[in-house]
C-alpha positions in Angstrom: 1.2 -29.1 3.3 -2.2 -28.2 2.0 -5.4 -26.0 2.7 -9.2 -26.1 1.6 -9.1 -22.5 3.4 -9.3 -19.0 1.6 -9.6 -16.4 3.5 -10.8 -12.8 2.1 -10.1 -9.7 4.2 -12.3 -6.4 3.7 -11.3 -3.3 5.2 -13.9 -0.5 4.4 -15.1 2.1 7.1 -18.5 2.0 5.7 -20.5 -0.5 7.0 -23.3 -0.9 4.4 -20.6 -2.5 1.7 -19.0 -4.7 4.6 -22.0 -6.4 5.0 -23.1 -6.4 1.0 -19.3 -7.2 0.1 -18.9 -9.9 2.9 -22.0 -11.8 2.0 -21.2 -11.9 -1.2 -17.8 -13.2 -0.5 -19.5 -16.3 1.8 -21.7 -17.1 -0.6 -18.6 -17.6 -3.7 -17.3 -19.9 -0.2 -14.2 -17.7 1.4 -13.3 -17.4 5.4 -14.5 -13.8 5.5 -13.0 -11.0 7.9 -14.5 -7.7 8.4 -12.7 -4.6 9.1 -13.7 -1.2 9.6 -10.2 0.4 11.1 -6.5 -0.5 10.3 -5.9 -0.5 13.4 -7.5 -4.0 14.3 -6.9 -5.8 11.0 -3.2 -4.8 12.2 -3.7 -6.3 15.6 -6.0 -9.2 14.1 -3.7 -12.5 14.7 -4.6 -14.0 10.8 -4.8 -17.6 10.1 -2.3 -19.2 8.3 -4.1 -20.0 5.1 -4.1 -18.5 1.8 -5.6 -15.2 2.5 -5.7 -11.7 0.3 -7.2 -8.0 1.4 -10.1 -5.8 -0.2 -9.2 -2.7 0.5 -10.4 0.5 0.7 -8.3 3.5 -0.8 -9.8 6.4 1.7 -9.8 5.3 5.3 -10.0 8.5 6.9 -7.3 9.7 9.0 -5.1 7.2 6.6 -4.9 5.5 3.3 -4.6 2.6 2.2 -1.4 3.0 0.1 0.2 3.9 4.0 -1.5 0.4 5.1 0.1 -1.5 1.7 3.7 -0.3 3.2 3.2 -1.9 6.4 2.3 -5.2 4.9 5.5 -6.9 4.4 7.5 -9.9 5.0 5.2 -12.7 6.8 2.4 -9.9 6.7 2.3 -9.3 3.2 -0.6 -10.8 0.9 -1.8 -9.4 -2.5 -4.4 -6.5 -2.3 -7.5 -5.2 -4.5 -8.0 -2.1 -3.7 -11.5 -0.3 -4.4 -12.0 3.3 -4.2 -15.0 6.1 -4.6 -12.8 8.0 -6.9 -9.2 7.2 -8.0 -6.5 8.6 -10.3 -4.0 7.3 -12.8 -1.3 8.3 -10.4 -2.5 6.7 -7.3 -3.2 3.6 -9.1 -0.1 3.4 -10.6 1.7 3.7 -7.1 -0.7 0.9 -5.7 0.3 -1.0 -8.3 4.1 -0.9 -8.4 4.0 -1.3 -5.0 2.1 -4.5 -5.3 -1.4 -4.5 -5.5 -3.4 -7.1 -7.8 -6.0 -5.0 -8.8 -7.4 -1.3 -8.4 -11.6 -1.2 -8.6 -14.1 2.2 -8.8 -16.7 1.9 -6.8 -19.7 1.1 -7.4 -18.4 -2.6 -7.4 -19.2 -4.8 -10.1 -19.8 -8.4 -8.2 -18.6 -10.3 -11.2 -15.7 -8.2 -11.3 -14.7 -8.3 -7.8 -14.8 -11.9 -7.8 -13.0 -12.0 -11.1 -10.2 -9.7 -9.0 -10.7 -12.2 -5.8 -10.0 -15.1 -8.3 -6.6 -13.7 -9.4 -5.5 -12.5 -6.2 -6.2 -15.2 -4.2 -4.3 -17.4 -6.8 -1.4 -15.3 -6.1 -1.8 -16.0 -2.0 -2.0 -19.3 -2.8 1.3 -19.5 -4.6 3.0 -17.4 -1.2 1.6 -19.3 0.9 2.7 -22.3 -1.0 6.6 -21.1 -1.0 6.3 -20.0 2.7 6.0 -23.4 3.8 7.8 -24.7 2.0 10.9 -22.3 3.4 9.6 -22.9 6.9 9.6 -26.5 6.3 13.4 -25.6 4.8 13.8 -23.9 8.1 13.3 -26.1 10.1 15.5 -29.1 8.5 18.7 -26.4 8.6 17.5 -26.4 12.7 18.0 -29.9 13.0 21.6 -29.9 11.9 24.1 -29.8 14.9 26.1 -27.0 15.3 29.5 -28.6 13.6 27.1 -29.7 10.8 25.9 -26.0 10.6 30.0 -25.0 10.5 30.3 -27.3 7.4 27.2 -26.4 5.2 28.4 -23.3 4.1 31.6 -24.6 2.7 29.5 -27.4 0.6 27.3 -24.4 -0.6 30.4 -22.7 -1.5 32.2 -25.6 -3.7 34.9 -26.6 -1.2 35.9 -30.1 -1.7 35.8 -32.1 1.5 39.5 -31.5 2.1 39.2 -28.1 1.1 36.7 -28.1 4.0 38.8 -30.0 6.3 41.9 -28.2 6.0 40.0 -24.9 6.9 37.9 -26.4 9.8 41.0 -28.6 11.2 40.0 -32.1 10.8 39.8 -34.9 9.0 38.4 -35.1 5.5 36.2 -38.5 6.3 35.0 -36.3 9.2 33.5 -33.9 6.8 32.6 -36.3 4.2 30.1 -37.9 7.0 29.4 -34.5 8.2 28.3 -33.9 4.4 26.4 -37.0 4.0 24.1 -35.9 7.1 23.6 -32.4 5.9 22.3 -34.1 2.8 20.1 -36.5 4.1 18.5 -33.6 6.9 17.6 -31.3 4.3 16.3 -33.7 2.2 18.9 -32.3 -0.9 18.8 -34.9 -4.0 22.5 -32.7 -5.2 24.6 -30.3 -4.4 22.7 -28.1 -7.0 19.9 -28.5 -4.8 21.6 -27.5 -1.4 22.6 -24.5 -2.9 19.2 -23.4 -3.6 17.6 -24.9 -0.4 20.4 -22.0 1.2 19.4 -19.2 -0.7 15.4 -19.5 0.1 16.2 -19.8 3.7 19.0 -16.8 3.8 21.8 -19.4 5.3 24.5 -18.2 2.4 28.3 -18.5 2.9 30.0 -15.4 4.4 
């Protein structure tokens, strides 16, 4: 699955660099979405496209290193953040907690695009491996549940007996059983399975 979409997110409480900022960014051709309050980029339902987040270090009543924390899981997507005046420790906490890039304002077009460039090439890569585990996802959901009982046990190694003996049936039972599993999540080896079941969290207890 593929997108022609980017999507760039600024969230900066003063207006007159939303509007320089986010005509800049439609003119280098990214979606654009303007923010003034963390509060409704929380609550904003995103598209899912590539997407990555300008974003201001000083928002008022929070920051946004407290904003960074919340952004995780499905929500996360790389950050530049730009600030008025920064320090080596606060950058260095944006940065081990993710961030692509840490600008001083006054921004530098050519180097915000330059920071744009290398984030969004980062979103692009998530995005890429989300679908790919969704599409993961949703093969494991088409298994039926005695398929489901089986696929740990191939994860694990058991040989078809092996798996047979522990499940109580017959080992042609479980060598169809495996043949299916196979051929639903689209696995060209075992090798494969194995990895297909640690991206989508189905390990063996």
């Amino acid at each position: 699955m593929t997108t022609n979409k980017r999507m760039v997110y600024l969230l900066d409480d003063d207006h007159r660099i939303r509007e320089s900022v986010g005509a800049l960014l439609s003119a280098a051709g990214y979606e654009v979405g303007l923010f003034a309050e963390p509060t409704r980029f929380m609550e904003y339902k995103r598209p899912d496209i590539p997407s990555c987040l300008v974003l201001d270090l000083n928002l008022g009543e929070t920051t946004g290193l407290d904003l960074q924390k919340k952004l995780t899981g499905e929500s996360a997507l790389p950050i530049v953040f730009v600030t008025g005046f920064g320090d080596i420790a606060t950058t260095v906490k944006a940065m081990r907690a993710g961030a692509s890039e840490f600008l001083l304002k006054p921004i530098e077009e050519e180097e915000l695009l330059r920071a744009i460039n290398v984030a969004m090439r980062q979103a692009e890569a998530q995005w890429a491996i989300r679908q790919a585990n969704r599409q993961l996802r949703a093969n494991y959901e088409h298994l039926t549940p005695r398929e489901r009982e089986v696929f740990p046990y191939i994860v694990s190694g058991f040989l078809n007996k092996q798996t047979a003996y522990e499940l109580g049936t017959s080992e042609i039972t479980i060598r169809i059983h495996r043949g299916r599993i196979m051929r639903k999540m689209k696995a060209d080896s075992l090798a494969d399975l194995v990895r297909m079941a640690s991206r989508i969290g189905v390990l063996p207890d």
